[in-house]
N, C-alpha and C positions, 0 to 999 in steps of 0.2 A: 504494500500500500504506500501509497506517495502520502509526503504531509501537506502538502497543498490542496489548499482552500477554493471550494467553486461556491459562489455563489449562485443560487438559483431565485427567478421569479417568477410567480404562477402569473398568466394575464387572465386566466378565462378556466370556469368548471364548468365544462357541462353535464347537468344531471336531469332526467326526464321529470318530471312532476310527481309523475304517480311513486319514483323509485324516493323523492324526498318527503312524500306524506307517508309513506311507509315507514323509513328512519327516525320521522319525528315522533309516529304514532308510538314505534319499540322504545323510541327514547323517551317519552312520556310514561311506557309501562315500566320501565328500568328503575324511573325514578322513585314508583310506587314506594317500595321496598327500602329505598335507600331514608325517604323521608319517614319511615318509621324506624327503621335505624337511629337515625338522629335524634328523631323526639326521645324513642328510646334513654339514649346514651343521654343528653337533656336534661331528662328527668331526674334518671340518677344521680348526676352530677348534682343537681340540684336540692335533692333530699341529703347527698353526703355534706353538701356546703348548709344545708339548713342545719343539720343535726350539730357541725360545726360551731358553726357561729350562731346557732339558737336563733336562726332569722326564722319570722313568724308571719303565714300569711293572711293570720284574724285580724291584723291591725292593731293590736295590744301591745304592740313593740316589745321589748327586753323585758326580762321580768327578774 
């Protein structure tokens, strides 16, 4: 392998319609999963940092 450097620049993608509503549809179903992941993790994090710091969500502040 050479170590010289190519730059490349894309001008133009072409992709049919139908084949990018398909990719957006999978990547819309992808995400399902991902965003309960997160809220997931979230939560957790969120009850370990309450239990922590005794943070309270009745509004009674510190006790």
């Amino acid at each position: 392998m050479s170590d010289e450097r190519r730059e490349v620049v894309v001008v133009d993608v072409k992709i049919p319609f139908v084949s990018m509503v398909i990719l957006l549809v999978k990547w819309a179903i992808a995400a399902i999963p991902a965003i309960i992941i997160l809220s997931v993790l979230a939560a957790a994090a969120s009850m370990v940092l309450g239990g922590v710091l005794h943070w309270n969500w009745m509004g009674r502040g510190m006790v």
